[in-house]
C-alpha positions as CSV (number, residue, x, y, z in Angstrom):
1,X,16.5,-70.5,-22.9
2,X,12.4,-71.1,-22.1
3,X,13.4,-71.5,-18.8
4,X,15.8,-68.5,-18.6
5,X,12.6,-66.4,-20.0
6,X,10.1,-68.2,-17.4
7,X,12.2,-67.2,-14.7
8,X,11.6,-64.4,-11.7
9,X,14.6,-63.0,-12.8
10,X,13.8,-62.2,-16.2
11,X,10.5,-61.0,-14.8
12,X,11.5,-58.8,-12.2
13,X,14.1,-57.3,-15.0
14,X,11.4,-56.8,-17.4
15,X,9.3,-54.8,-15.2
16,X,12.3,-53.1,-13.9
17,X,12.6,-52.3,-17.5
18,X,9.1,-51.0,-18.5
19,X,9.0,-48.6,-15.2
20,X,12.3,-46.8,-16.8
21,X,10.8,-46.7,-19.8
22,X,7.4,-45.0,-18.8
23,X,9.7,-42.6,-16.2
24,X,11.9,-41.2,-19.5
25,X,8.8,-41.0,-21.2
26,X,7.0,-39.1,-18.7
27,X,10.3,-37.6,-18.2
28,X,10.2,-36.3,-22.3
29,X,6.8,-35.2,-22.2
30,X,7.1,-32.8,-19.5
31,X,10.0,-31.6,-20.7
32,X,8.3,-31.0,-24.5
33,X,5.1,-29.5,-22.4
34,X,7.8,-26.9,-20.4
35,X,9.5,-26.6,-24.4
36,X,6.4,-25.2,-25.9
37,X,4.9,-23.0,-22.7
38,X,8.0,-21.4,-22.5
39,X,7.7,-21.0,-26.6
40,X,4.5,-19.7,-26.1
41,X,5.1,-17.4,-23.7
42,X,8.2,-16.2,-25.3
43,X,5.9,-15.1,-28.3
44,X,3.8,-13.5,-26.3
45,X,6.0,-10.7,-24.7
46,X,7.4,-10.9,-28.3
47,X,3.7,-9.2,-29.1
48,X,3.2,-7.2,-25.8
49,X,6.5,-5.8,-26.8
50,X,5.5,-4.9,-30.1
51,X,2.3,-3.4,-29.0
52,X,3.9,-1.1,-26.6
53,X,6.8,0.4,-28.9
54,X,5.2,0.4,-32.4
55,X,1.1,-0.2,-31.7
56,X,0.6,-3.2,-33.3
57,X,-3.1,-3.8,-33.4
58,X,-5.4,-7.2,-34.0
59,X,-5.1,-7.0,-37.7
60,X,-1.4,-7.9,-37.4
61,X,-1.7,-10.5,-34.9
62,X,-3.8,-11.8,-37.5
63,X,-1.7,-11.5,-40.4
64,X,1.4,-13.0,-37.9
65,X,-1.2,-16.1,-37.3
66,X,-2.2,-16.4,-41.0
67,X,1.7,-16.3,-41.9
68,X,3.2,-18.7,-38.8
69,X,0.8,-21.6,-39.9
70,X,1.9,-21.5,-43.3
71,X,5.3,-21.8,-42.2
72,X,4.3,-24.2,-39.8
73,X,1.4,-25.8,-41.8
74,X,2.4,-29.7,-39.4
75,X,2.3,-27.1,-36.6
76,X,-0.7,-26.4,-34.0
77,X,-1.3,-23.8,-31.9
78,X,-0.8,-20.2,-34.1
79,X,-4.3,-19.6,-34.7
80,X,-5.4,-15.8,-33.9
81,X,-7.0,-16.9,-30.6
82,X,-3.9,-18.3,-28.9
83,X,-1.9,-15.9,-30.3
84,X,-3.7,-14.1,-27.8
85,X,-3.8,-16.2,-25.2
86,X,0.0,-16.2,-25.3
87,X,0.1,-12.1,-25.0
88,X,-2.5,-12.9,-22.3
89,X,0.1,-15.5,-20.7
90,X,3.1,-13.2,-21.0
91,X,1.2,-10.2,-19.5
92,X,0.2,-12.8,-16.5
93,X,3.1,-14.0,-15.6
94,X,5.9,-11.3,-16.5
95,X,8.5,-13.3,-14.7
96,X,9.9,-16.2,-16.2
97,X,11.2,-17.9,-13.2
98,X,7.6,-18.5,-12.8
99,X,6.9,-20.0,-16.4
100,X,9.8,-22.3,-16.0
101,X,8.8,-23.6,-12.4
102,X,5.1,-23.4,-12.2
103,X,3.0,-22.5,-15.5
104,X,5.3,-24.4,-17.5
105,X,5.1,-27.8,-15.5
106,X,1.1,-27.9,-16.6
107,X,-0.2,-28.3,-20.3
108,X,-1.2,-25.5,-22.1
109,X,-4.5,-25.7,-22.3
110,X,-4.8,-25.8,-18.6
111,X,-3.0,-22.8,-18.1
112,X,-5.5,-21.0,-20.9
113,X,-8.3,-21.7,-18.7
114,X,-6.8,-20.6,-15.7
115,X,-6.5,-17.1,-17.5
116,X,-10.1,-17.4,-18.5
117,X,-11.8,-18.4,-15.1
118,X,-9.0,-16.9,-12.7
119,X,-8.0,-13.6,-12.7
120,X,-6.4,-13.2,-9.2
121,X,-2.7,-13.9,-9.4
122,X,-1.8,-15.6,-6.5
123,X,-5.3,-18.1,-6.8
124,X,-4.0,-19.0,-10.1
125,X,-0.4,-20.1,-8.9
126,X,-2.2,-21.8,-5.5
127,X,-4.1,-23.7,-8.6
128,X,-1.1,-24.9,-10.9
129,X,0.9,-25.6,-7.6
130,X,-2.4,-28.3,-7.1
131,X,-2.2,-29.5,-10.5
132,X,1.4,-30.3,-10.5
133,X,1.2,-31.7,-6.9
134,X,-2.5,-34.1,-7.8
135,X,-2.0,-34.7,-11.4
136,X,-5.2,-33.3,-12.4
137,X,-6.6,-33.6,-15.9
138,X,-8.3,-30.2,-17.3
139,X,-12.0,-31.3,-16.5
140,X,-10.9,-31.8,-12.9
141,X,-9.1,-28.7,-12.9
142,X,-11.9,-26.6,-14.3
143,X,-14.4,-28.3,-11.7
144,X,-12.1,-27.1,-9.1
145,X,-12.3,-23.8,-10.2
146,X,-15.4,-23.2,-10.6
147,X,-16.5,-24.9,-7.5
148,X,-14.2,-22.3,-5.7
149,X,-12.0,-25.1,-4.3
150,X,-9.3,-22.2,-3.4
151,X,-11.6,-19.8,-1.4
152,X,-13.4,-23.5,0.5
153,X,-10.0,-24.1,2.2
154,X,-10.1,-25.6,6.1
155,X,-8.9,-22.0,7.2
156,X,-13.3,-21.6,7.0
157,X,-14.0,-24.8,8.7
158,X,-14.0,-24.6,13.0
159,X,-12.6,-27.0,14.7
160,X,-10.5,-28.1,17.4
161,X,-7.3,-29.1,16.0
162,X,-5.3,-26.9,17.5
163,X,-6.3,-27.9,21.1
164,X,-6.4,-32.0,20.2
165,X,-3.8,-32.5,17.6
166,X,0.2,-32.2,17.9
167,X,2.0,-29.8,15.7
168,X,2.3,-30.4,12.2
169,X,-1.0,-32.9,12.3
170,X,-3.4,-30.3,13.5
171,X,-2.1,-28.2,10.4
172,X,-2.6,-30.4,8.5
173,X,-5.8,-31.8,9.4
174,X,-7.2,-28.4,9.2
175,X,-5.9,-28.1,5.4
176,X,-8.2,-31.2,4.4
177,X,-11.5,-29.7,5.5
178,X,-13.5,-27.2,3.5
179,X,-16.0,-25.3,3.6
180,X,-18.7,-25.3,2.4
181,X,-18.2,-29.1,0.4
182,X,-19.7,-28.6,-2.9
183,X,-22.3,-31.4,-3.5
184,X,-23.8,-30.3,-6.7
185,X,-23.0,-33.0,-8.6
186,X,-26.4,-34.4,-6.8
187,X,-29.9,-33.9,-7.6
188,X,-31.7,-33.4,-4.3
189,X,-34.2,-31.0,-3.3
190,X,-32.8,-28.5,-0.2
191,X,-35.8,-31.1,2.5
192,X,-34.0,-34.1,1.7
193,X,-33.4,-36.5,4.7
194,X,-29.7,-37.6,6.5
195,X,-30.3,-41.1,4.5
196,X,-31.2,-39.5,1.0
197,X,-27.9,-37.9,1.1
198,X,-25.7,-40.1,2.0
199,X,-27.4,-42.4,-0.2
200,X,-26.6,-40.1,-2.8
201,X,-23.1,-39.5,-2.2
202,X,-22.5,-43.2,-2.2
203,X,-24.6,-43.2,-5.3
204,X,-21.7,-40.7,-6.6
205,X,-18.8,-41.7,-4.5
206,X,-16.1,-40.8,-7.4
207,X,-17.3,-37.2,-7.8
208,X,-17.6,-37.2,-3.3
209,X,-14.5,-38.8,-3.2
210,X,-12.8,-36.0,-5.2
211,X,-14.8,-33.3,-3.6
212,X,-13.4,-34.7,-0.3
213,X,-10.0,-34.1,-1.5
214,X,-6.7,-36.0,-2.4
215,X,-5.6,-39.0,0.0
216,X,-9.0,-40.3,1.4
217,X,-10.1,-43.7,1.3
218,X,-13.5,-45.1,1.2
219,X,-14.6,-47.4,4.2
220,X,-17.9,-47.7,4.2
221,X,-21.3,-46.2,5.1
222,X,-23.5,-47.0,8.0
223,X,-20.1,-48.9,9.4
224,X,-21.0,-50.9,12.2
225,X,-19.5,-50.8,15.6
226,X,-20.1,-52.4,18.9
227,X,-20.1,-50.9,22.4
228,X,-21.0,-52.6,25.5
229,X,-22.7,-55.2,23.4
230,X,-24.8,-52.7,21.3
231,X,-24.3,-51.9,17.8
232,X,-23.9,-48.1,16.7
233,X,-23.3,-47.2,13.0
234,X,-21.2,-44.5,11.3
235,X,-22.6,-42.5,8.9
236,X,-19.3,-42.5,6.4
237,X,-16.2,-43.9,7.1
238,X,-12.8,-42.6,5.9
239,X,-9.0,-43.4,5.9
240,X,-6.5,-40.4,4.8
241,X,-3.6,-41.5,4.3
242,X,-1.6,-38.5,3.9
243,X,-2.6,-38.0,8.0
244,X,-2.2,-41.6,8.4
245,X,-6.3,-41.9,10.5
246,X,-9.5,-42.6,10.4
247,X,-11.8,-40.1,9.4
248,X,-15.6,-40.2,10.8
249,X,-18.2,-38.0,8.6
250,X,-21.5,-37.6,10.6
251,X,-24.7,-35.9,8.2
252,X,-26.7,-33.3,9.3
253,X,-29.3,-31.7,7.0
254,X,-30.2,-29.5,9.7
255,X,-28.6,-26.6,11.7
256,X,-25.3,-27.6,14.0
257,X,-26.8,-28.5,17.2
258,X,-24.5,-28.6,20.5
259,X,-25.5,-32.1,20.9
260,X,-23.9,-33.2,17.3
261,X,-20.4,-32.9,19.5
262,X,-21.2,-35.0,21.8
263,X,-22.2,-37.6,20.0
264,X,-19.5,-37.3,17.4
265,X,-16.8,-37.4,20.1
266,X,-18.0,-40.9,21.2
267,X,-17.9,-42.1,17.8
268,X,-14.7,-41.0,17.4
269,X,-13.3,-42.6,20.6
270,X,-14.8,-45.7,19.9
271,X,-13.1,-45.8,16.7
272,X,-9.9,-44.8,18.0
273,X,-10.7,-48.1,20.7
274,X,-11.9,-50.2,18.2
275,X,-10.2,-50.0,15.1
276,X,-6.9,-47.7,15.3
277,X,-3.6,-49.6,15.6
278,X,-0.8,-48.2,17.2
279,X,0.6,-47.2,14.0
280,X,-2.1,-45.0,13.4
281,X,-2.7,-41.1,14.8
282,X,-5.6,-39.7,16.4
283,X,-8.9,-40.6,14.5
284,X,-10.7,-37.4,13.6
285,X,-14.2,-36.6,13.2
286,X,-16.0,-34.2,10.7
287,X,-19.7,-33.0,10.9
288,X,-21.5,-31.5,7.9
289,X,-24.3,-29.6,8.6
290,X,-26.6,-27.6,6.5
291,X,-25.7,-24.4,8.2
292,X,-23.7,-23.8,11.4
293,X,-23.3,-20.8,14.4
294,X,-19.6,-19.7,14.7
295,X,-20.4,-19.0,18.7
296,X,-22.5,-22.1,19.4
297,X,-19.7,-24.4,17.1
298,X,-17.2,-22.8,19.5
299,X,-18.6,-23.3,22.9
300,X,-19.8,-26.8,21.8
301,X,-16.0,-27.9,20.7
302,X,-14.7,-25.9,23.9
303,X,-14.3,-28.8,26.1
304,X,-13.9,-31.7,23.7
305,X,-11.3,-33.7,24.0
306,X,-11.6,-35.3,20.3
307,X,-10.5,-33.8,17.3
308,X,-13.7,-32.5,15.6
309,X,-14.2,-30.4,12.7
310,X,-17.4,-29.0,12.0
311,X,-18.6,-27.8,7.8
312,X,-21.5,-26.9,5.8
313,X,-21.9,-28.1,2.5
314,X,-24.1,-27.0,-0.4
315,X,-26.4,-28.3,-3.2
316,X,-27.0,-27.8,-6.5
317,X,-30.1,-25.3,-6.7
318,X,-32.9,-27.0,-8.7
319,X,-34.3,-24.9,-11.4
320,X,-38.2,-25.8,-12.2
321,X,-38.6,-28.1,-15.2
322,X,-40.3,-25.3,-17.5
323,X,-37.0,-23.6,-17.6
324,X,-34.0,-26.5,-17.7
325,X,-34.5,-26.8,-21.5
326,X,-34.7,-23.1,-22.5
327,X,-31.5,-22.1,-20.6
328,X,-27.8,-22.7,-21.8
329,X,-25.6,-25.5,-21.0
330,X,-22.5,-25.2,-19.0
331,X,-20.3,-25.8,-22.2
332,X,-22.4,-23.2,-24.1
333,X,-21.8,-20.4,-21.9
334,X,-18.3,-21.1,-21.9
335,X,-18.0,-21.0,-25.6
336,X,-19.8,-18.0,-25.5
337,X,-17.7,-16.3,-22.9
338,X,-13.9,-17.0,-24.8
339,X,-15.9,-15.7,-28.1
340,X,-16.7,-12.4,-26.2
341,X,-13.5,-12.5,-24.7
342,X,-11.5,-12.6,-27.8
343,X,-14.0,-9.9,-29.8
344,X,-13.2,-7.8,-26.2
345,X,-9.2,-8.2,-26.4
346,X,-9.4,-7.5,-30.2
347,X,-11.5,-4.1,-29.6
348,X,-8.8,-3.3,-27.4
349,X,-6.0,-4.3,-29.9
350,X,-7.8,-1.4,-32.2
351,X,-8.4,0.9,-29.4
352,X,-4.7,0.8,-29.4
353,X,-3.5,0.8,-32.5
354,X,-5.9,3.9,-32.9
């Protein structure tokens, strides 16, 4: 019997086993998650209802939230303020097609900031349909928002794809880029140097990583190659696998320059020389500058024969010392805000009901 238990067999069957347990439990808590948004938002047109045929005010949604946890005292989630959340919900998203495939495949508490930091319509889906696609947690969804991940999208970036890349890569290529990348997760002054900053992303490679975007791989920085016996190094080094290449990331804290093509175009055919395999597409190379000329960027990429994509990115503005302990946090302010926007929603309730 030991040796039936030591067995690959038994192993393999075990973990077999375990992976079809964690995929019905995954399985159960989505569905539960899907269960109570569509609860939730079922209540809510419940109360939007209400409101518009018989002016119910905020002192009965605070009577229905005093009387739905005493009912439900095991229950969370019928306090006053996501009472209204849920009439904010239902008045988002009016058709439930779009609760039961979007909104409802992302926890709750995801889709109440959403509400609170997005207020277009069609950014707010683009968001969820990330979240369900990525997996994010909330915190990685909120930094998204408010580092305006949707408005940052390659359609900004200028590049060449289009000329260098087959159909769908060039696509999709140009949906990896942004612009501008949102570096201020790191403390630098707007006169730091090439090496201070890349020094500084590898210092924070999980928060660059994630600004880069889903499917890119880490290399390495200052990656040496060789050329006709001399070395030449790479300022960042990538592999994305969802575009199955290499992705070269030359830093520029300066202005694009016409020259930055040229150079990046024989870094990128060395690469594709060098360290490609056959099963691998065209290597592509990305410059981030501190600023950039649409004109110049375009007659500089004209000719090129390598798939280049040219950015800017950003840093965090440094406030002077005197001032960084008198001022708010980030979570403060965002306390503050859902307190305002409650007391506004409630006024309304009672402008209503009047």
């Amino acid at each position: 019997m030991t040796t039936d238990l030591l067995s690959g067999d038994y192993h393999n069957f075990l973990q077999a086993l375990k992976e079809r347990i964690r995929n019905a439990q995954s399985r159960s808590a989505l569905a539960v998650n899907r269960e109570l948004v569509t609860l939730y938002w079922q209540i809510g047109q419940e109360i939007l209802t209400r409101q518009r045929e018989q002016g119910w005010g905020a002192k009965v949604i605070s009577q229905l939230a005093k009387d739905l946890k005493a009912a439900f005292p095991e229950m969370k989630g019928f306090s006053r303020t996501n009472l209204l959340y849920m009439r904010l919900f239902a008045e988002a998203y009016p058709d439930p097609q779009i609760v039961q495939q979007l909104a409802g495949q992302i926890p709750w508490f995801h889709n109440c900031m959403l509400l609170d930091k997005v207020k277009d319509s069609e950014e707010r889906l683009w968001y969820i349909q990330e979240t369900i696609q990525h997996g994010w947690s909330r915190s990685v969804l909120t930094q998204r928002v408010e580092s305006g991940l949707y408005r940052r999208q390659g359609e900004g970036s200028l590049t060449n794809f289009n000329q260098t890349l087959p159909q769908p890569q060039s696509d999709l290529a140009q949906q990896i880029l942004r612009d501008p990348y949102n570096f201020d997760f790191l403390s630098l002054g707007p006169e730091a140097q090439e090496r201070e900053l890349e020094t500084a992303l590898i210092q924070h490679i999980r928060e660059f990583l994630l600004e880069m975007g889903v499917g890119f791989a880490f290399v390495g920085s200052q990656y040496s190659i060789q050329v006709s016996g001399k070395e030449y190094r790479l300022d960042l080094l990538f592999y994305h696998f969802r575009l199955h290449c290499f992705v070269v990331v030359d830093l520029k804290t300066v202005e694009f320059e016409p020259e930055f093509s040229g150079k990046m175009n024989f870094y990128v055919s060395a690469v594709d020389d060098l360290l490609r395999s056959p099963a691998d597409n065209p290597t592509i190379g990305i410059i981030l500058c501190k600023t950039q000329d649409q004109t110049v960027v375009e007659y500089a990429l004209r000719d090129v024969a390598k798939p280049i994509g040219i950015s800017t990115y950003q840093l965090k503005n440094a406030l002077p010392e005197p001032l960084k302990g008198n001022l708010p946090t980030i979570e403060e302010l965002e306390t503050q805000l859902n307190i305002l926007s409650v007391e506004i929603e409630a006024g309304r309730d009672v402008e209503n009901q009047d």
